[in-house]
C-alpha positions in Angstrom: 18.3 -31.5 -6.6 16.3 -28.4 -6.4 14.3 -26.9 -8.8 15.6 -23.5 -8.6 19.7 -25.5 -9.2 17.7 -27.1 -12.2 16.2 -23.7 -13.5 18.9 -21.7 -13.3 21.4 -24.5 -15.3 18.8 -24.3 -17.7 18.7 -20.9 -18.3 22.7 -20.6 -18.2 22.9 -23.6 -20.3 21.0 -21.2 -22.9 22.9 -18.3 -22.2 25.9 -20.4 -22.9 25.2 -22.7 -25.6 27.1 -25.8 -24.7 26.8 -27.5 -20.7 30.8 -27.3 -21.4 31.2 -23.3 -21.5 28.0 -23.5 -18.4 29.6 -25.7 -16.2 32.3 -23.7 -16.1 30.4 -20.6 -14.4 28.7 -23.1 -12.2 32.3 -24.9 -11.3 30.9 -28.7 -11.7 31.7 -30.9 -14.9 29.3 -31.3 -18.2 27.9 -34.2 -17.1 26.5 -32.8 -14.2 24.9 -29.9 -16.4 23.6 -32.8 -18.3 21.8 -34.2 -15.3 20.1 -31.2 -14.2 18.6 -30.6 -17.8 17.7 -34.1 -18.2 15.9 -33.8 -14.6 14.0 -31.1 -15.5 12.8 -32.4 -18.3 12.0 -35.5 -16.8 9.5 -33.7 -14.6 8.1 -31.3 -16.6 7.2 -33.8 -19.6 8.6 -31.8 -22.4 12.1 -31.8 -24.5 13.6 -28.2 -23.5 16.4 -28.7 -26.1 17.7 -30.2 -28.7 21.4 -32.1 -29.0 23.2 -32.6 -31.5 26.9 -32.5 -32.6 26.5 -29.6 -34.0 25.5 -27.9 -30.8 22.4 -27.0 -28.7 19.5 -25.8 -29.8 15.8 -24.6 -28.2 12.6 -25.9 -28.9 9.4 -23.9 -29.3 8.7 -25.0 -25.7 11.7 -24.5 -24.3 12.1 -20.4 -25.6 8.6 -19.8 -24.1 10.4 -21.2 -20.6 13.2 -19.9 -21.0 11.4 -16.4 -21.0 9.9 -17.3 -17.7 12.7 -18.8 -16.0 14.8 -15.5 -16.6 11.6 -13.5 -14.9 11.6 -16.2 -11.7 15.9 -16.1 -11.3 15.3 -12.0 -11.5 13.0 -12.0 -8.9 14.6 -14.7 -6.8 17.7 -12.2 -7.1 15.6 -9.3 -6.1 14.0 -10.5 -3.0 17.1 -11.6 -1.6 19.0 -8.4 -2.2 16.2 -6.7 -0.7 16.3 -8.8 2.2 20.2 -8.5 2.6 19.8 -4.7 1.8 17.5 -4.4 4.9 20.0 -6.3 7.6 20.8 -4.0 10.4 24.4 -5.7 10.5 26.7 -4.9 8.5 30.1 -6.8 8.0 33.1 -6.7 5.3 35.2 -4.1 4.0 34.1 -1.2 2.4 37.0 0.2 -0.1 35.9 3.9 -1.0 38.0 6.9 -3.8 37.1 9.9 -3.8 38.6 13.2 -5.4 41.7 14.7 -2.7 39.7 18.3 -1.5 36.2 16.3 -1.4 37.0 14.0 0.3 38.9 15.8 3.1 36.2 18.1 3.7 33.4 16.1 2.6 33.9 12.1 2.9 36.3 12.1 5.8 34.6 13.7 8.4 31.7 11.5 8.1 33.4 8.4 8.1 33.8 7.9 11.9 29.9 8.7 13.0 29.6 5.9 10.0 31.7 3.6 10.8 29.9 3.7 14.9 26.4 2.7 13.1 27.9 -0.5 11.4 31.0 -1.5 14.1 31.3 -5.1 12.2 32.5 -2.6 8.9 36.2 -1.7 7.8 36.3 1.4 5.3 39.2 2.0 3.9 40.1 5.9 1.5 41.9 6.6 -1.5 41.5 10.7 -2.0 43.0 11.7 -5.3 42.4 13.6 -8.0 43.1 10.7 -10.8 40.4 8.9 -12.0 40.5 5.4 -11.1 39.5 1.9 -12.3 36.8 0.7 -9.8 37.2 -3.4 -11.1 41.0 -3.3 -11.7 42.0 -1.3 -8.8 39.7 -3.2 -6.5 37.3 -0.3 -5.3 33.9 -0.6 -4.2 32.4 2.9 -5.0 33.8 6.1 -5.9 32.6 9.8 -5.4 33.0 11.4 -9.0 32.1 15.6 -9.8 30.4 15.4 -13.4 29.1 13.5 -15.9 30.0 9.5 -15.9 29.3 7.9 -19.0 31.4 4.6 -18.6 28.3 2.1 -19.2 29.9 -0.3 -17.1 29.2 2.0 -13.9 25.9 3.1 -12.1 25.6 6.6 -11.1 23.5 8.0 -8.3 23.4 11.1 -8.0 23.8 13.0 -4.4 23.3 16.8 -4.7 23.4 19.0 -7.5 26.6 20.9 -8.2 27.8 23.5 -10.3 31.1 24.5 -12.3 31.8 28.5 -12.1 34.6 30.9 -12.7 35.0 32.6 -9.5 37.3 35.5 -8.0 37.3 38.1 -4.9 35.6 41.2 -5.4 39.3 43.2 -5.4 40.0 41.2 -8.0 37.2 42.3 -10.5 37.7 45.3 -9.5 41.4 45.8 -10.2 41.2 43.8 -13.3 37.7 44.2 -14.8 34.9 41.4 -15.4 34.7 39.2 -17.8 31.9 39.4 -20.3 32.4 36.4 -22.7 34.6 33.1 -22.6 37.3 34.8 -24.7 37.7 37.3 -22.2 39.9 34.9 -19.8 42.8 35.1 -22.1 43.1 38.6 -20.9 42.7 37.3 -17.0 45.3 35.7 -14.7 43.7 31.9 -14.7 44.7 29.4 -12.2 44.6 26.4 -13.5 44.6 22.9 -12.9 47.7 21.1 -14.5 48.2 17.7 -15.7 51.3 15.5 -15.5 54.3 17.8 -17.7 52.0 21.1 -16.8 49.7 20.5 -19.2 46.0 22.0 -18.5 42.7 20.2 -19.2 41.4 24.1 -19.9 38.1 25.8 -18.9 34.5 24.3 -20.4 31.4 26.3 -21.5 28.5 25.9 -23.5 26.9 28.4 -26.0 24.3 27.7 -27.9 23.7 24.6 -25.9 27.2 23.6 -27.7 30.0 22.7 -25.1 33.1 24.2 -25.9 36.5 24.4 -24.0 38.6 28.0 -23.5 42.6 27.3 -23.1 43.0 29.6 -19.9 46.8 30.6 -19.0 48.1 32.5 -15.5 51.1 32.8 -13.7 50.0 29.9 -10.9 48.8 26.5 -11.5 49.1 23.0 -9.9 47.8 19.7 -9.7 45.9 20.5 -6.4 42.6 21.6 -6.4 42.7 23.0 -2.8 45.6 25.3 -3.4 43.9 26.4 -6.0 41.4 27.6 -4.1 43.2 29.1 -1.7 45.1 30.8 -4.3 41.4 32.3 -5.9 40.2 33.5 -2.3 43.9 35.0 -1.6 42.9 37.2 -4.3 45.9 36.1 -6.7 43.4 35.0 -9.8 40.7 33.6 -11.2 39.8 29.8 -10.6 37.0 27.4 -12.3 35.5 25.9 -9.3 32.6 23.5 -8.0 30.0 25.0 -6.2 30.4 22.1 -3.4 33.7 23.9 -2.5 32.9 27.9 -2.4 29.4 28.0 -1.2 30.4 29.5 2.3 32.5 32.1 0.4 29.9 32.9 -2.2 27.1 33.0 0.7 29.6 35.4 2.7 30.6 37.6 -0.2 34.2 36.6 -0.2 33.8 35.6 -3.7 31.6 36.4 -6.5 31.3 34.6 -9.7 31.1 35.4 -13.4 30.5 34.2 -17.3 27.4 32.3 -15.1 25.2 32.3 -18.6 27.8 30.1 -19.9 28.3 27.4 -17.5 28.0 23.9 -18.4 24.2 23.1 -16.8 25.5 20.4 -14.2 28.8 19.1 -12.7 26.8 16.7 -10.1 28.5 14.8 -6.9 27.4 11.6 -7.5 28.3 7.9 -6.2 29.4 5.3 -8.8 29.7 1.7 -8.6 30.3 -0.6 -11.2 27.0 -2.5 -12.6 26.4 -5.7 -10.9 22.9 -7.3 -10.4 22.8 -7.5 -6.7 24.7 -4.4 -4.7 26.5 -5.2 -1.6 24.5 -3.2 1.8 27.4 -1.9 2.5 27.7 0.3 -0.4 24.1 1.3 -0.5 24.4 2.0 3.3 27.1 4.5 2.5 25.3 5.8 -0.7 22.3 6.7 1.2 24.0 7.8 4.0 25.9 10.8 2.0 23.0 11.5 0.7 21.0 12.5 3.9 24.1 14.6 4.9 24.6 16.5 1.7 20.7 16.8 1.2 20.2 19.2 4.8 19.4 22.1 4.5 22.2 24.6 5.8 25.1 21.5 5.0 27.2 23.4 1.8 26.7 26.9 3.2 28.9 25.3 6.5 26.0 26.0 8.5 25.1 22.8 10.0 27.8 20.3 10.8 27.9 16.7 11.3 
């Protein structure tokens, strides 16, 4: 037996508070866990625990370990993720979501140049606009626009991004510019629309207060490209991320407005769920998104990839 197997049944022993509820997460029997304690207290000299039919308790000793076996397993963990991190092959499937325009324009066309570096690697794409369950839905990573405050997930983020209220120049000039938040009730909105037509309406902050306008317009849908289309055609107003009307901005086509209200930060970021050691090929893909979307040139559709 080695003494990491006897360390780390220790330590989940601990965790656990009965070898019954540990050997389940290990997958042997009680007995077994039993062993292993007794083994490693066999060689180091000392009672670890204490057993009774009341249940398991530590002794002075065996806290003081128990503090240092957690360090050792977190390093052991470590070094072997960082090893596995650094392999130059990597294998198994890679399941990816991503919101519907961003990822056409900005996941897809980088998948195939991908998937060339790591052959051995299957991706698969789910592009919508609904926000899924990573763990129940069975994804490995999602791109998200905005804040992420589920604890269970990691966020990294790629590139900065902004939220703005956006039209063509004709527009503002046929139907004025909006000065303040309130002003967009008097403004053809084109909104997103949830399931029945409802909208999620537009956020600001003032005061360093968020706050959320109900916009209305004669348009709306439950596709963020159209939308856009709609906004450059000249039709209306939209709320959109910088990620997606940077060339038009750059260019001209589009100007936006009500900037001194935007919320500070609608960021692209990766998230994954937390876990203690994260598979390569998720922080392959992680880090390489963020080389693309962090040259110089890459939202303004100058340089392509």
């Amino acid at each position: 037996m080695s003494r990491y197997t006897e360390i780390r049944s220790f330590a989940l022993v601990a965790e656990k508070g009965s070898f019954a509820a540990a050997s389940v997460v290990e997958g042997v029997t009680p007995v077994v866990m039993g062993r292993r304690l007794d083994a490693l207290e066999q060689r180091l000299g000392v009672r670890l625990m204490h057993r009774s039919t009341r249940g398991l308790t530590l002794t002075d000793l065996g806290e003081q370990f128990l503090e240092q076996c957690k360090q050792i397993l977190k390093d052991f963990e470590e070094a072997e993720a960082s090893i596995s991190a650094q392999r130059k092959v990597v294998r198994g499937h890679l399941v990816v979501s991503a919101p519907a325009a961003f990822g056409r324009r900005h996941v897809a066309p980088h998948a195939l140049s991908f998937k060339k570096r790591y052959p051995e690697l299957k991706l698969s794409f789910n592009f919508t606009d609904s926000v899924v369950d990573l763990v129940r839905e069975g994804y490995d990573m999602a791109l998200r626009i905005g804040e992420v405050t589920d604890p269970n997930y990691v966020a990294v983020r790629l590139y900065p991004n902004r939220r703005v209220v956006c039209g063509t120049p004709e527009y503002f000039e046929r139907h004025g510019v909006p000065r303040v938040p309130e002003d967009l009730a008097r403004h053809n909105c084109l909104a997103f629309n949830l399931q029945g037509g409802q909208q999620r309406g537009w956020t600001f902050l003032r005061d360093g207060r968020p706050f959320a306008v109900r916009v209305d317009g004669d348009l709306d849908c439950n596709d963020g490209e159209l939308l856009f289309n709609w906004v450059k055609q000249g039709w209306g107003i939209g709320w959109r991320s910088t990620w997606e009307i940077q060339p038009e901005l750059k260019r001209g086509e589009l100007v936006t407005v009500l900037n001194e209200f935007e919320v500070p930060s609608y960021d692209i970021q990766a998230v994954y769920q937390q876990q203690r050691y994260l598979p390569a090929k998720v922080r392959r893909f992680i880090d390489y998104l963020r080389v693309i979307y962090n040259t110089p040139g890459y939202w303004d559709g100058e340089v392509q990839f």
